[in-house]
N, C-alpha and C positions, 0 to 999 in steps of 0.2 A: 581411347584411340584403338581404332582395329589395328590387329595383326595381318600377314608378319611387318619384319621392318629386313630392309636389304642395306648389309655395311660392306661401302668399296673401302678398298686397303684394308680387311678384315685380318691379315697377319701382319699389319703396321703398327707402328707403334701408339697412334690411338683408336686406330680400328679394331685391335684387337681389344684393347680395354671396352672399347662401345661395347664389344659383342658378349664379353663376361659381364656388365653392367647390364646390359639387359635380360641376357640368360639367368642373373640369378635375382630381376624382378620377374621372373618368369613371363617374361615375350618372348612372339617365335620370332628366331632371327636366320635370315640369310644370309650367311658371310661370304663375302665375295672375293676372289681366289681367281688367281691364274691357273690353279694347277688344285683344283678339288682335292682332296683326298678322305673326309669324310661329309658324315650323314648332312651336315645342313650347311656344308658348304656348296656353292656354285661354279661355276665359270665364269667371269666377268676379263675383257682384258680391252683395255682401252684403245689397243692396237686393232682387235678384231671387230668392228661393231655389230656385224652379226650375231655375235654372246649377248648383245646390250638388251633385246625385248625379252628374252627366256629369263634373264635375270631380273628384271623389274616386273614379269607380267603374273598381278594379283597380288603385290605389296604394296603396302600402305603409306608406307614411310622409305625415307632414303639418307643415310650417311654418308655426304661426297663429299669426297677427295678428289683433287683435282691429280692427273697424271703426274707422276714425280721426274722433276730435273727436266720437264719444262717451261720455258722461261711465260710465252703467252698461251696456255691453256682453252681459249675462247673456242677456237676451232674445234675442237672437241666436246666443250661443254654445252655448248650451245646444241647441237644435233641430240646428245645423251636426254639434257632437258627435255625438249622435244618431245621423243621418243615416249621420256617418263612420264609426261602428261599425257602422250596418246594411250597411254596403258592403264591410265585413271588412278596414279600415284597423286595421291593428296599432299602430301606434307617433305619437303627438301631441307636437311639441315647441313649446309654449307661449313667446309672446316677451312677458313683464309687465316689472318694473320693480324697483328697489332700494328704492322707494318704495311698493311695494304686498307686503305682507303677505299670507299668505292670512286668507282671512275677512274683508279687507276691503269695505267696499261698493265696486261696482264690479267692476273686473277682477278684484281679490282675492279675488272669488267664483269665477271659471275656475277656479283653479287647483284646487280640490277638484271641481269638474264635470270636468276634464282625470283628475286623479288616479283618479276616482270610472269613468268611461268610456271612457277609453282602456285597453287591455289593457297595455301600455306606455308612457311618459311621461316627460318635463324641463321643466322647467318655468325658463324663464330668467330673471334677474332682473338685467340692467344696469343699472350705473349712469348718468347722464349721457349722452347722446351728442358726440363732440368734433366729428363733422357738424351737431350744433344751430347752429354759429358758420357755417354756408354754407348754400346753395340757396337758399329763399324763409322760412326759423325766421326768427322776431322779432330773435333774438341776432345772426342775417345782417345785417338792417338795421342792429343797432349799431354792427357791426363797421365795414360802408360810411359811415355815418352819424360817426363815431371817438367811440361812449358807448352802454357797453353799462348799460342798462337792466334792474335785477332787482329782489325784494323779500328779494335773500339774507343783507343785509349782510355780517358780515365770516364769514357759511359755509364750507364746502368741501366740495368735490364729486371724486368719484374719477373722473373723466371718462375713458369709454374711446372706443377709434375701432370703429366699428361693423365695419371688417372685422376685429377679432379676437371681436369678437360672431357675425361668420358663420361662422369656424373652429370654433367653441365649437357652434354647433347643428348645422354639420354632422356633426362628432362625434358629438354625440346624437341626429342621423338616422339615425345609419347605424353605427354600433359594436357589433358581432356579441350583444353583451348590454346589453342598456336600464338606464340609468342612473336610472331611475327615483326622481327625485330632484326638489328646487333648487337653482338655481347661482346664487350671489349673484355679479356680473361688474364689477371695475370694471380701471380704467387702474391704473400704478405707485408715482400720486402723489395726493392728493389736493389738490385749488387752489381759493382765493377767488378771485371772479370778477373779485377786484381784478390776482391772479395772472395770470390769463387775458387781462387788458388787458396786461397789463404786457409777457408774452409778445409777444402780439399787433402792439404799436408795437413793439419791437426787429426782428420778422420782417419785418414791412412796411413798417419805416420813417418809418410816419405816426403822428399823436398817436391817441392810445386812451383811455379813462378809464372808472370803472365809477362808477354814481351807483346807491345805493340807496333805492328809495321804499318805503313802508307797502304792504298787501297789499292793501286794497282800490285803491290806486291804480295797481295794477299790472296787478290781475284787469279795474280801466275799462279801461287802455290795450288790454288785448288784443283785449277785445273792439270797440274803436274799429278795431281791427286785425282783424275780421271774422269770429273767434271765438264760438260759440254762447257766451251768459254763466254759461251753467250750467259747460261744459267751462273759461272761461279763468279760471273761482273756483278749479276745481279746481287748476289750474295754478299758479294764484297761492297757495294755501291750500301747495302743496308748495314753491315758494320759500320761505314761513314756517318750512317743518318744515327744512329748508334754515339758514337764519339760527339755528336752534333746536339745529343736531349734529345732524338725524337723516342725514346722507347723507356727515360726516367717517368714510371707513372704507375700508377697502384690503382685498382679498384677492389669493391668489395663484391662482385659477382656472384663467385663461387660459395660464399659466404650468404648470399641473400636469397641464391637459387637452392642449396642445398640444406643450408639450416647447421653447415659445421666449416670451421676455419678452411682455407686452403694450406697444403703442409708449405714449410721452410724447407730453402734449400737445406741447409744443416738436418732438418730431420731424413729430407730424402738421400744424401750421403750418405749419414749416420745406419741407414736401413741396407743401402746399395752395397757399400763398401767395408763394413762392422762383417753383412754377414756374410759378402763375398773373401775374407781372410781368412 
């Protein structure tokens, strides 16, 4: 696969894993940045589309993200597409969800505008992220807070750690034949978020507990938590499907594509929170 490859959300939480996964199979990468500050980063901002040709013109490949804490992204992805084909980008590796179907409203509309305009194409589909439980996620505050807050009841989620998600797209950036496909991605286990506390106090030490509330009282808090209320319905509307089986399910992906397990939550705590004490 020619070089380079351009990664939007490249200080995200799996864009930036993309761009260390490929830097250190040594591809050039262009990371894509609101706000540049070095060598092989760009400008890219979804707000301005004038940044969109400077940043795709003479790359090969492309890692999108769809704008965050937008509910229907089409309106924008659609023209970006566009754009990326008129700049003779070959290869689009789409990062969607477990949760999004194609044809869905929303993102699940990319996936056929990726399939339909990109010459080549993956389309990703993770489960969970096991980083939701760190940085600044709502589930971060639980964890600090020792209650984690959801509308999933007794669900389960096949939570994986995003950097076996950036092994997984790297693959499909850069694998001499396009996999032109969907990968449904999750971790090795599926867990209730009762699990995930449970976890959670053993590694840390301190009390943990999960409280389940109704969806609409979930989609308030979020948005009390400063959330557009159209995006934290949507959020909350997936915690429901969550409580309901749609997200109890495993596969071996990451394992098939890579050639090594995908990690356990228990090991990514144990790494997270061992060495943040």
């Amino acid at each position: 696969m020619p070089e380079p490859v351009l990664v939007l959300g490249a200080t995200g939480t799996t864009g930036s894993r993309v761009v260390e996964t490929l830097t250190r199979q040594g591809v050039s990468v262009r990371a894509a940045t609101r706000t540049p500050t070095v060598e092989n980063q760009v400008r890219f901002d979804w707000a301005a589309p004038e940044t969109w040709a400077a940043a795709l013109r003479g790359t090969a490949a492309v890692y999108l993200i769809a704008p965050i804490g937008v509910a229907d992204p089409v309106p924008l992805l659609e023209p970006f597409l566009r754009e990326s084909a008129r700049q003779g980008v070959r290869r689009v590796v789409l990062l969607s969800s477990s949760a999004v179907p194609e044809g869905a409203p929303g993102l699940g509309a990319a996936h056929r505008l990726v399939r339909e305009l990109a010459p080549e194409w993956t389309v990703l589909r993770p489960s969970w992220f096991m980083q939701n439980f760190t940085g600044t996620h709502p589930h971060a505050q639980g964890v600090e807070a020792g209650e984690l807050v959801t509308a999933t009841g007794r669900g389960r989620v096949g939570f994986i750690d995003a950097a076996d998600i950036a092994v997984v797209a790297a693959h499909a950036l850069t694998a001499e034949v396009s996999l032109d496909t969907e990968l449904l991605l999750t971790g090795p286990e599926a867990l209730g978020y009762s699990d995930v506390a449970a976890i959670l106090a053993e590694v840390t030490g301190r009390p943990m507990r999960h409280r389940s509330v109704a969806v609409d009282e979930f989609a308030a808090r979020l948005t009390e938590l400063g959330y557009p209320a159209d995006f934290s319905a949507m959020l909350a509307a997936l915690d429901g499907d969550i409580r309901r089986g749609a997200q109890d399910q495993l596969t071996s992906t990451v394992t098939d594509l890579t050639g090594w397990p995908a990690r356990s939550f228990r090991d990514f705590a144990r790494k997270q929170w061992t060495t943040a004490r």
